[in-house]
C-alpha positions as CSV (number, residue, x, y, z in Angstrom):
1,X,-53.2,-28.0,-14.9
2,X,-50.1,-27.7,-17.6
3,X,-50.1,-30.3,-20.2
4,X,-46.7,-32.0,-21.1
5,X,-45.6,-34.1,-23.7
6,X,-44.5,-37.8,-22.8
7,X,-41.3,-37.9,-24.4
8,X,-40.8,-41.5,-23.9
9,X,-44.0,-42.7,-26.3
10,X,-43.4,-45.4,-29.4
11,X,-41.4,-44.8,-32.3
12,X,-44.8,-45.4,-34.4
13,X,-47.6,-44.0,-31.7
14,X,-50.6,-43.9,-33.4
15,X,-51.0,-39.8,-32.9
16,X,-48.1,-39.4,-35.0
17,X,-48.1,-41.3,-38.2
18,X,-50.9,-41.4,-40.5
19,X,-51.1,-43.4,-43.8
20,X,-49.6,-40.5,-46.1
21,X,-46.4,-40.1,-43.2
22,X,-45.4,-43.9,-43.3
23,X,-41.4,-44.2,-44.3
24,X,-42.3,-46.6,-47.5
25,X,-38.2,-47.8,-47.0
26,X,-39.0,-48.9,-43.5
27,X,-42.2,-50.8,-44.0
28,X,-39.7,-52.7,-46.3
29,X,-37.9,-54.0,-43.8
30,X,-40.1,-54.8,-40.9
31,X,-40.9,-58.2,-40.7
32,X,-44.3,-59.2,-41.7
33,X,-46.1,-59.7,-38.3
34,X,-44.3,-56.6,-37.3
35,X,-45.9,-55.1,-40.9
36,X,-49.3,-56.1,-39.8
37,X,-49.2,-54.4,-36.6
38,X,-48.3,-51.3,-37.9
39,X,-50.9,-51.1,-40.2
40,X,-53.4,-51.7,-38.0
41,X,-52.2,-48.8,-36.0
42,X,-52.2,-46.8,-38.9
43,X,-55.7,-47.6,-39.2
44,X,-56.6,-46.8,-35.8
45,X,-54.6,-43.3,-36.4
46,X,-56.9,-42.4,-38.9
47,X,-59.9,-42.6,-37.0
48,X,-58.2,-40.8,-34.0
49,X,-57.1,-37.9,-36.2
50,X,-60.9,-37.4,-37.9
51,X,-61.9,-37.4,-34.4
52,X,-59.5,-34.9,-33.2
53,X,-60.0,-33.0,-36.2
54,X,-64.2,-32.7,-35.2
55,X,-63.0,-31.8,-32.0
56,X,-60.4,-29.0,-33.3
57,X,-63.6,-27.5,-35.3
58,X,-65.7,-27.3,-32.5
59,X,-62.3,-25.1,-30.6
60,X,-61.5,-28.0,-28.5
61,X,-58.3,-29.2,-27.7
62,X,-57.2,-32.3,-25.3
63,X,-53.7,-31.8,-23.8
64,X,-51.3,-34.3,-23.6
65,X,-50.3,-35.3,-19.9
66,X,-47.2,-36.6,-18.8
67,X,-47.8,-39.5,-16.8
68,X,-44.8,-40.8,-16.1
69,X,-44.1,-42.2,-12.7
70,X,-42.8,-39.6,-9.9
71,X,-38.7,-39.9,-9.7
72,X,-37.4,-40.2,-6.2
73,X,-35.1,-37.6,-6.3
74,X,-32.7,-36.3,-3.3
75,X,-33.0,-32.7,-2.5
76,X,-31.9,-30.0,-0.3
77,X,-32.3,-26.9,1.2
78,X,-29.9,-23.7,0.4
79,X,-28.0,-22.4,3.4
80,X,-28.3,-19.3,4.5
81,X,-25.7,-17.1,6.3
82,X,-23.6,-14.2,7.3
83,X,-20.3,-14.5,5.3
84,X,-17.1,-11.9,3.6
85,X,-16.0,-12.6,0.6
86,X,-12.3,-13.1,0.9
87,X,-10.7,-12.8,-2.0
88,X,-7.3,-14.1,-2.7
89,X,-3.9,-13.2,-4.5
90,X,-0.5,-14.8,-4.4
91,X,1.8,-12.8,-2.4
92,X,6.0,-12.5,-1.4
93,X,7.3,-11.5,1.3
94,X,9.9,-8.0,1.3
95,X,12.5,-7.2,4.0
96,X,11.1,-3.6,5.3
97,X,14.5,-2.7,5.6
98,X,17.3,-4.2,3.8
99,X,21.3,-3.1,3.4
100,X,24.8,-4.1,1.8
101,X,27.2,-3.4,3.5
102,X,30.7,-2.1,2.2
103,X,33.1,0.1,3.0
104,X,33.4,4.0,3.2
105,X,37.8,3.6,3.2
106,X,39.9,1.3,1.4
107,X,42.6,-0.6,3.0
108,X,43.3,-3.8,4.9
109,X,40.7,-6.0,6.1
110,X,42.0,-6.9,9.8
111,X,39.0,-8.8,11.0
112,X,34.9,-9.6,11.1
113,X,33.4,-9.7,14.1
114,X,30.1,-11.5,13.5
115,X,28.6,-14.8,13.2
116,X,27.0,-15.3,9.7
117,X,23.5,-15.8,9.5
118,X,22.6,-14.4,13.1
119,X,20.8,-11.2,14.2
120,X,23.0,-8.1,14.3
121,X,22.1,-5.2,16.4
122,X,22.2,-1.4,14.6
123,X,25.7,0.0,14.5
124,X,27.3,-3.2,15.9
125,X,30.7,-3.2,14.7
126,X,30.6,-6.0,11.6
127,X,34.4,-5.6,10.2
128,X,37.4,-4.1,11.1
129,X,39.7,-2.5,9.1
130,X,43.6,-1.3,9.4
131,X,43.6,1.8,10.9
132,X,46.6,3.0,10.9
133,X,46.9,4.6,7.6
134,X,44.3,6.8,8.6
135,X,45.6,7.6,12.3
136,X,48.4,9.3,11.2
137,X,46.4,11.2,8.7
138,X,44.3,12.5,11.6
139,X,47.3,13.1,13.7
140,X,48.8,15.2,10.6
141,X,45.2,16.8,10.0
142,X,45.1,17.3,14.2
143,X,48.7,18.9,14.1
144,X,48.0,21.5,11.7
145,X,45.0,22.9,12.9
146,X,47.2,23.5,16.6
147,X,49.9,25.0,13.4
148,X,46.9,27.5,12.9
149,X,45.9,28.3,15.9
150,X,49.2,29.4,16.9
151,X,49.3,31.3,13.9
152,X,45.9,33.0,15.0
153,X,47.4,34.2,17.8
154,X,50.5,35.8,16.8
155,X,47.9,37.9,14.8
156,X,45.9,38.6,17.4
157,X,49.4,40.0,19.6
158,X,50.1,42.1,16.2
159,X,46.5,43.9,16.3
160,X,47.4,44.5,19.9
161,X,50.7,46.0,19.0
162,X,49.1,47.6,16.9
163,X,46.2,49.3,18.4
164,X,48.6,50.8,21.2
165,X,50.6,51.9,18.6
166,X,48.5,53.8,17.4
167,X,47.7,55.0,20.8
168,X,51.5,56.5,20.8
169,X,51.1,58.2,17.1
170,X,47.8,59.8,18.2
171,X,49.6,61.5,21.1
172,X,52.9,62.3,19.3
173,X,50.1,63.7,16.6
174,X,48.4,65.9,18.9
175,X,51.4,67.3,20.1
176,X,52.7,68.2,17.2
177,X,49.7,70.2,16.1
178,X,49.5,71.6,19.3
179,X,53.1,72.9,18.8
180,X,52.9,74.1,15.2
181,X,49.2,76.0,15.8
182,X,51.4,77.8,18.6
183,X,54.3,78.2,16.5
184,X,51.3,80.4,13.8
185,X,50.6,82.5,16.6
186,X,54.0,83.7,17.5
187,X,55.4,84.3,14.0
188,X,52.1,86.5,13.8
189,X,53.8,89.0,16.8
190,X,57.1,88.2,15.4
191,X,57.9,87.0,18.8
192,X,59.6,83.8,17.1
193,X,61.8,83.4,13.6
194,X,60.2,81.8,10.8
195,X,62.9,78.9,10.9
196,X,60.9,77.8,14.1
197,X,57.6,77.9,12.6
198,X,59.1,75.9,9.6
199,X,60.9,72.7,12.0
200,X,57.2,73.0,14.0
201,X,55.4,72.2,10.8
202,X,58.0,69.7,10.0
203,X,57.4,68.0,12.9
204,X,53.0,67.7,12.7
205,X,53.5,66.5,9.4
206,X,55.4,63.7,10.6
207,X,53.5,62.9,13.4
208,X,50.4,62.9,10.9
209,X,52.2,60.7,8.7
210,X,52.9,58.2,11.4
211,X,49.5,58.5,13.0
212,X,47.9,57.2,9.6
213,X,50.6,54.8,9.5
214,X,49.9,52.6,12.5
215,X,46.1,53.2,11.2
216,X,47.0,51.2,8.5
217,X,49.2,48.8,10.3
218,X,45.9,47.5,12.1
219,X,43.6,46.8,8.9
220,X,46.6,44.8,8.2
221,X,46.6,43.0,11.7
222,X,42.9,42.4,11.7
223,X,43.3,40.7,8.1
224,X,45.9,38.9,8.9
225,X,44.0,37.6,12.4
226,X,40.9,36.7,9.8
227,X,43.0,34.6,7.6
228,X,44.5,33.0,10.9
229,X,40.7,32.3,11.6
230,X,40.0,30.9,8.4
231,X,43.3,28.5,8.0
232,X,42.0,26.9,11.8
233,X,38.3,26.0,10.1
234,X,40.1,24.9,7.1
235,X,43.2,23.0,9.1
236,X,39.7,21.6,11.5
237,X,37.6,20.9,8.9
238,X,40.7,18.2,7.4
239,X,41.1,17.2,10.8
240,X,37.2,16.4,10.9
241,X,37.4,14.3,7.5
242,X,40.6,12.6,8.9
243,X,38.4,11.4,11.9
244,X,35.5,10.4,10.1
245,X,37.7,7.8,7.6
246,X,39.5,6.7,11.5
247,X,36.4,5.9,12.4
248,X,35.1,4.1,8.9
249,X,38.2,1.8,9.6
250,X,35.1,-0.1,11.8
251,X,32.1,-0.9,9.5
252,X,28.8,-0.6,11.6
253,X,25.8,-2.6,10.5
254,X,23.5,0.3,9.2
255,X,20.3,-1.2,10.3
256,X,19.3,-4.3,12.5
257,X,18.1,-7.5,10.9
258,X,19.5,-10.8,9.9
259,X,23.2,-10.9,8.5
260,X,24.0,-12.8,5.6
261,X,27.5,-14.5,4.4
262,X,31.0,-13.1,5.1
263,X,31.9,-12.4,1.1
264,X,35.7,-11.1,2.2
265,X,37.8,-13.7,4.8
266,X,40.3,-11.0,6.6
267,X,43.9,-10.1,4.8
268,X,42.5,-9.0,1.7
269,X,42.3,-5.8,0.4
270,X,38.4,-3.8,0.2
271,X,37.8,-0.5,-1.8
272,X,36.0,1.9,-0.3
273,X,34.1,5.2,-1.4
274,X,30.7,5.5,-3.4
275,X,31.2,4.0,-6.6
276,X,32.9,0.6,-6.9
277,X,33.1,-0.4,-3.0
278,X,33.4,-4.3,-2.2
279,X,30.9,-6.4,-1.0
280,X,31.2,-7.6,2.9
281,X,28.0,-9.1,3.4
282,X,24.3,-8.3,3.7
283,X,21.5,-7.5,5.9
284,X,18.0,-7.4,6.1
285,X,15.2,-6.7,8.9
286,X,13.1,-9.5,10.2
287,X,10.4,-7.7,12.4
288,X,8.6,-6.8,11.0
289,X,8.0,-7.6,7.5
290,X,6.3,-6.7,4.0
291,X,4.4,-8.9,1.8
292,X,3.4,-7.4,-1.5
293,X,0.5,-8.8,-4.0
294,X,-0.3,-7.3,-7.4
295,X,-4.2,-6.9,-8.0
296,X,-6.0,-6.7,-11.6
297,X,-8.0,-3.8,-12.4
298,X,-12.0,-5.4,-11.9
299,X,-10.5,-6.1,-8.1
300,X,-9.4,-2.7,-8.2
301,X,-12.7,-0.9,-9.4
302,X,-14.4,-3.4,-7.2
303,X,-13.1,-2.0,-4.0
304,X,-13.6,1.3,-5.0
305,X,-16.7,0.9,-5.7
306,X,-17.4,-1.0,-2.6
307,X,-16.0,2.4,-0.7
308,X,-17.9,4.8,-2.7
309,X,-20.8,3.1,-1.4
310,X,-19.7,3.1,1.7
311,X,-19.8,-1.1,2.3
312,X,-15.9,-1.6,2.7
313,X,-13.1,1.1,3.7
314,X,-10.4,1.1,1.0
315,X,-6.8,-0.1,2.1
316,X,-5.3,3.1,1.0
317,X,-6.9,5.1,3.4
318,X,-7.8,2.4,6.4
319,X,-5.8,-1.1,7.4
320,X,-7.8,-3.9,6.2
321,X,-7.1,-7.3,8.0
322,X,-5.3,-9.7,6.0
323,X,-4.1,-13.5,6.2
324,X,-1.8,-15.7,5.0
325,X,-0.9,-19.0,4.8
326,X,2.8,-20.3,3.8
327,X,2.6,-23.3,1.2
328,X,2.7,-26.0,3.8
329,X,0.3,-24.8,6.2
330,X,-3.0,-25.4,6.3
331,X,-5.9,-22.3,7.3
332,X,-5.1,-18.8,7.4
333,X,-2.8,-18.7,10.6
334,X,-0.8,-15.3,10.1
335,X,-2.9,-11.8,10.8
336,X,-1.6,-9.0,9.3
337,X,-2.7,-5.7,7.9
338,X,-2.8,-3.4,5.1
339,X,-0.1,-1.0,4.6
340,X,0.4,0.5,1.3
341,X,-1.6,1.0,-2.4
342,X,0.7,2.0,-5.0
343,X,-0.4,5.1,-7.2
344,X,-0.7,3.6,-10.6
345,X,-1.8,0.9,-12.4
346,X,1.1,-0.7,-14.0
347,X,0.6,-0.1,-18.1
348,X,2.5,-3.8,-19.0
349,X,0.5,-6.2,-16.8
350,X,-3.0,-4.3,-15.4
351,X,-2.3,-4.6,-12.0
352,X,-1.4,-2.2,-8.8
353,X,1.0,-2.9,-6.3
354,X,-0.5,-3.1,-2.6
355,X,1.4,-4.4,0.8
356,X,0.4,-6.0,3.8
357,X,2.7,-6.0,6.8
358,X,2.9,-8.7,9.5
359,X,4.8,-9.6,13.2
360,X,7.8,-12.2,12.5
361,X,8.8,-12.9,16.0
362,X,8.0,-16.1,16.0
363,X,10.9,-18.3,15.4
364,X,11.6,-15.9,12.6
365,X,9.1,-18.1,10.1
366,X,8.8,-15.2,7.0
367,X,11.8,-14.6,5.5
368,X,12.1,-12.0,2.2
369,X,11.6,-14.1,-0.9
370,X,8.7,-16.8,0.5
371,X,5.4,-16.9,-1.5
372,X,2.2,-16.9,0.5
373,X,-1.5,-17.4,-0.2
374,X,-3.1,-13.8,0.9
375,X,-6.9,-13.6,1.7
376,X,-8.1,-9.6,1.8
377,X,-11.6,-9.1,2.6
378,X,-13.4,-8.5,-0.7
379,X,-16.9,-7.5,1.0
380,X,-18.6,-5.9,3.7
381,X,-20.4,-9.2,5.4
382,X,-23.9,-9.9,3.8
383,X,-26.4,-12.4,3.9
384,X,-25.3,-15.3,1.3
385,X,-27.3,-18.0,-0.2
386,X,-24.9,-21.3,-0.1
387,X,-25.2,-24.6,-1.9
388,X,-22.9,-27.5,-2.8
389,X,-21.8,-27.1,-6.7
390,X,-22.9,-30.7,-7.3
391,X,-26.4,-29.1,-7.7
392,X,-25.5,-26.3,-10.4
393,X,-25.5,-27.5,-13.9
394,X,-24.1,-26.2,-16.6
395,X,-25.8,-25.4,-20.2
396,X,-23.2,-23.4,-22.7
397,X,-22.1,-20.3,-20.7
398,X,-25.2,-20.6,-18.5
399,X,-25.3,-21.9,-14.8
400,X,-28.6,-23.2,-13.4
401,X,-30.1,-25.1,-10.4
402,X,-33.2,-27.7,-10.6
403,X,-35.8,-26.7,-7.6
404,X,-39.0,-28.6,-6.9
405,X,-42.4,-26.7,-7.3
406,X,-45.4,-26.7,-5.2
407,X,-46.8,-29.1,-7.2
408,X,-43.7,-31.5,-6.7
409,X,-42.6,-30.6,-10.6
410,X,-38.9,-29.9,-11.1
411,X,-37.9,-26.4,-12.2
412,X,-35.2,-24.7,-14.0
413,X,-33.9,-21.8,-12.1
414,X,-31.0,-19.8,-14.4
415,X,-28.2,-18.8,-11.4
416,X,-25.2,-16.6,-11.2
417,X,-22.9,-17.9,-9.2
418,X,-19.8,-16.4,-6.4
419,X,-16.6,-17.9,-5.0
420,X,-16.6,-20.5,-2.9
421,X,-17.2,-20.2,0.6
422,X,-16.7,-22.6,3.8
423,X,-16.9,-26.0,1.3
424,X,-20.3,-23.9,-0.4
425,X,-21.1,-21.7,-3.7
426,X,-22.2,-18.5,-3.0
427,X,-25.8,-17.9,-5.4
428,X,-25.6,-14.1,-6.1
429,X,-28.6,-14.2,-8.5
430,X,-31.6,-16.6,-8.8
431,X,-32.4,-17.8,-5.7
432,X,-33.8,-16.8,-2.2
433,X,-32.9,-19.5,-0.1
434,X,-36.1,-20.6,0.1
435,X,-36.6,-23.0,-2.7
436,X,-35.8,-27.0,-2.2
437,X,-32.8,-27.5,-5.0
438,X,-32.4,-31.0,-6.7
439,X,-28.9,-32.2,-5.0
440,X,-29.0,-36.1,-6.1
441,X,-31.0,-37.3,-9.7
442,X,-30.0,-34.6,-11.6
443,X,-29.0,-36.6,-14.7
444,X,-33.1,-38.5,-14.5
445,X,-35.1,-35.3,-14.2
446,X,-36.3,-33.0,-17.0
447,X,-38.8,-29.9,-16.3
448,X,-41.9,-30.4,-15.3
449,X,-41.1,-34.3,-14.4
450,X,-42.9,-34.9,-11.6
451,X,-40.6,-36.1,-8.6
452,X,-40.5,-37.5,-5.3
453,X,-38.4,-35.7,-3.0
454,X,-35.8,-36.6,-0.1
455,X,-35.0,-34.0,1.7
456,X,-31.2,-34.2,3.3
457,X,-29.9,-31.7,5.2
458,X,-26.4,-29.9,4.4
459,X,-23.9,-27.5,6.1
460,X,-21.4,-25.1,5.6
461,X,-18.0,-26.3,6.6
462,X,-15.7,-24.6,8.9
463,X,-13.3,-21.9,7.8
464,X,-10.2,-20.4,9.3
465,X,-11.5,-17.2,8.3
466,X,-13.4,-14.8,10.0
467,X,-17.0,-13.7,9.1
468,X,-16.8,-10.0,9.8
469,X,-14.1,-7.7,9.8
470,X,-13.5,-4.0,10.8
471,X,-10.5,-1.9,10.1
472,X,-7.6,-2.0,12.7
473,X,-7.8,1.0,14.8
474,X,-4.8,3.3,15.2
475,X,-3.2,1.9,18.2
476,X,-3.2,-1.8,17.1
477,X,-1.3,-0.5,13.9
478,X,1.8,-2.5,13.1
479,X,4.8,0.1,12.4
480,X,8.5,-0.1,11.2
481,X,10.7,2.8,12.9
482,X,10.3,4.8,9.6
483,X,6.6,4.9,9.5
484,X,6.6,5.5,13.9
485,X,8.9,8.9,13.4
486,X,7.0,10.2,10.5
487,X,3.7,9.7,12.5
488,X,5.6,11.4,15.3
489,X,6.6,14.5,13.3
490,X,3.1,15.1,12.1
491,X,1.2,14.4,14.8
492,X,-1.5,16.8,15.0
493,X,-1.5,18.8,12.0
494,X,-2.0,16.0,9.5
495,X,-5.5,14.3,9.7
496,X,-4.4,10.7,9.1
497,X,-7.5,8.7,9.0
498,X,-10.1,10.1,6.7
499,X,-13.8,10.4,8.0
500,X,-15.6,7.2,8.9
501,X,-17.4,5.9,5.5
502,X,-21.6,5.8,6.2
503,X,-23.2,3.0,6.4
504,X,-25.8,3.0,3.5
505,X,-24.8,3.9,0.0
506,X,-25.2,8.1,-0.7
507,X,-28.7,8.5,-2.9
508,X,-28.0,9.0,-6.7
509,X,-29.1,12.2,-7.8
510,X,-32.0,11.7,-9.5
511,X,-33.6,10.4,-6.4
512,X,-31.4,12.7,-3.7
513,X,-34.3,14.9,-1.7
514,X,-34.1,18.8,-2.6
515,X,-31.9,20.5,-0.2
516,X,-33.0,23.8,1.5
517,X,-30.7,26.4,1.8
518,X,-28.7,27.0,5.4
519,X,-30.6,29.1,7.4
520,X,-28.5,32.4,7.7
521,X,-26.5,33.0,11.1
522,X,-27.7,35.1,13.3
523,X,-26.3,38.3,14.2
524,X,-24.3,38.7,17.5
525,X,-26.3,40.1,20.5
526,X,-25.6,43.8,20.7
527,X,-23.9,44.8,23.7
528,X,-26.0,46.7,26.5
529,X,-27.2,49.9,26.2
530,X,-26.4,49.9,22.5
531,X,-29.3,50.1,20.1
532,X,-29.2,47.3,17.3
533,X,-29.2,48.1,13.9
534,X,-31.6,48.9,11.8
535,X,-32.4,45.9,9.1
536,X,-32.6,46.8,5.2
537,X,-35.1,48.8,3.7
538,X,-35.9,50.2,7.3
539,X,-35.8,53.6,7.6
């Protein structure tokens, strides 16, 4: 049996003053009954310490008991269940898509064809503006190339003319060789003069000279039918700009979403172009939407440690299930998912950008620019220990919980403690869920008080949130158009879920069994009626 101290004994108990010990100043002031009666206790002390001190040589000792009456005391049993650890972040919603919208041309504003604040359908026609400026340029620009293919053509005709040209110049060529090769043969039997010979040369020399001639006259015609060619793509390619500003004189909504405020009325004047273009209005996407949350670096490392050990996917490579819950709504009622991890750690605040994205069709509640309260599993699901935080005290920068021994003697247990889970604190160190913890009579119990215990009963509370989660497969993935047609285009030669995570945590190397080496593979059958061949160091 232990031996405690009563802590509640007499200022003056005999077994702790003796006559050398007595405060002199406060014998002074005692009154003299009170005097009497403490000297009379010293007396008896002195005889109680020569006994003790017979006893302490013969090795004896007599421990002090603590006899104090049991305390009733109410206690209560930790519970014990299946739970995820959801942690949670403040979050805002982000349009996925989101445009201004402004002009490409400059001119007169003529009219807006939309009702502010109302969904707009991709390339609805929002504003309209006067076109006429830029009809007659594409009339001019539609003129000219006509202008060039006509000129086109009248090359063409003069590559004809030409070619047969050159047809008439080959035979007048001929000829004339023909005449003056004759002309040789005569003069060589003086059966001709040599004036003949002379006008027959005259005459192949000219029809050489004309032969090359028209040869030249087509290079030209062909050039001239390129540049024809050219001056149409040239006279086509104005005529295309021309229609391209026409058509800017409508201004299409670029995406589909909600539209925002008419900023021009109609008769005013809006600048087109790239740089300084005028504001018409806005618009952003409803359905569906982002909602971005900014996590610290221990969350970070802790979910990449929970996927190393293969406990909980990570969000950059899987879609976790998240909720969220708008500031006047009660629970967890919006389901969404996990879309995005940003690459780095942000060097001014700690944190890393991640994204969830969610359905908006009802009612169109989320709108870009609401805050949210985000719960993202933080866990794979484990058995927790639960209890209510009235019975975990607090000592410094320690946390601890009273429990009742066998013996019915109170205990102090040192915890470390978890978030808060269905009403409960989660224990992550210290206890079993076992033990009987002190929940009422903290404040009248010291360890090793004996107690008497009244055991009531507790319960976890409900939550709006789920105890188990997976991640959500491929086909229940929430997409935007953008993420649908890149999926599209790589489908099948990029693998986009990595390989399933296992289910225990891999064995650290000291303790990793030795691996044997891969059996080698065996050679291919040889075919039949060939011999096989002979293995190494055969002869």
């Amino acid at each position: 049996m232990r031996a405690f101290v009563n802590t509640q004994a007499p200022l003056f108990a005999p077994s702790r003053w003796s006559l050398n010990q007595l405060p002199m100043h406060a014998a002074w002031r005692l009154p003299l009954s009170a005097t009497l009666l403490v000297a009379a206790m010293l007396v008896s002390s002195v005889g109680c310490s020569s006994h003790g001190e017979e006893h302490a040589e013969e090795g004896m000792t007599e421990p002090v008991v603590d006899n104090r009456p049991p305390v009733p005391i109410i206690t209560c049993k930790p519970v014990v269940k299946p739970i995820v650890e959801w942690d949670e972040y403040v979050a805002r919603f982000e349009a996925v898509e989101a445009a201004e919208v402004r002009p490409r041309v400059s001119g007169l504003l003529q009219s807006a064809n939309f009702i502010e604040g109302q969904i707009v359908k991709k390339d609805q026609v929002l504003f309209e503006i006067d076109p006429l400026p830029y009809q007659a340029e594409a009339d001019r620009a539609a003129a000219a190339v006509n202008e060039a293919k006509s000129q086109a053509d009248q090359a063409r005709a003069a590559v004809a003319e030409t070619t047969a040209g050159i047809l008439v110049a080959k035979s007048d060529f001929d000829l004339a060789k023909k005449q003056y090769d004759r002309a040789l043969q005569l003069r060589s039997q003086n059966a001709i003069s040599q004036e003949d010979v002379d006008i027959r040369q005259s005459s192949f020399e000219n029809a050489s000279a004309n032969y090359e001639s028209a040869n030249a006259k087509l290079v030209s015609a062909k050039a001239a039918v390129v540049a024809a060619e050219s001056a149409i793509k040239t006279a086509m390619a104005f005529q295309q700009i021309a229609d391209i500003n026409l058509g800017y004189t409508k201004v299409l909504a670029p995406v589909s979403g909600l539209v925002g405020q008419r900023l021009v009325t109609d008769g005013n004047l809006v600048t087109g172009g790239t740089g300084n273009a005028t504001l018409l209005t806005t618009i952003i996407s409803i359905d569906p939407i982002h909602c971005v949350f900014d996590a610290d670096e221990q969350s970070y490392l802790k979910y990449t440690r929970l996927a190393e050990n293969g406990k909980r996917t990570g969000s950059r490579f899987a879609r976790n299930p998240v909720y969220i819950a708008l500031a006047d709504e009660q629970g967890y009622p919006h389901l969404g998912q996990t879309d995005f991890v940003d690459n780095v750690i942000d060097q001014n605040t700690g944190t890393i950008r991640a994204r969830a994205i969610f359905h908006n069709t009802k009612d169109m509640l989320l709108l870009p620019g609401l805050f949210a309260r985000l719960r993202l599993p933080g866990s794979a699901r484990y058995e927790a220990v639960l209890l209510p935080d009235l019975t975990i005290g607090s000592d410094q920068s320690e946390k601890y919980v009273y429990i009742v021994g066998a013996d019915e003697r109170i205990e102090r247990v040192s915890v470390k403690l978890g978030p808060s889970v269905e009403g409960l604190r989660v224990i992550r160190e210290g206890l079993t869920g076992s033990e009987t913890v002190v929940m009422g009579g903290m404040q009248r119990v010291t360890p090793g008080q004996r107690v008497t215990p009244e055991n009531k009963p507790i319960k976890a509370g409900s939550s709006d949130l789920p105890d188990d989660f997976k991640p959500v497969p491929r086909a229940e993935w929430i997409m935007t158009p953008r993420t649908e047609r890149i999926l599209k285009d790589v489908e099948g030669q990029t693998e986009i879920n990595p390989p399933a995570v296992p289910l225990e945590a891999p064995p650290t190397p000291a303790a990793a069994a030795p691996t044997e080496p891969a059996p080698a593979p065996k050679p291919p059958a040889p075919a039949e009626g060939v011999a096989p061949p002979a293995e190494e160091g055969q002869n």
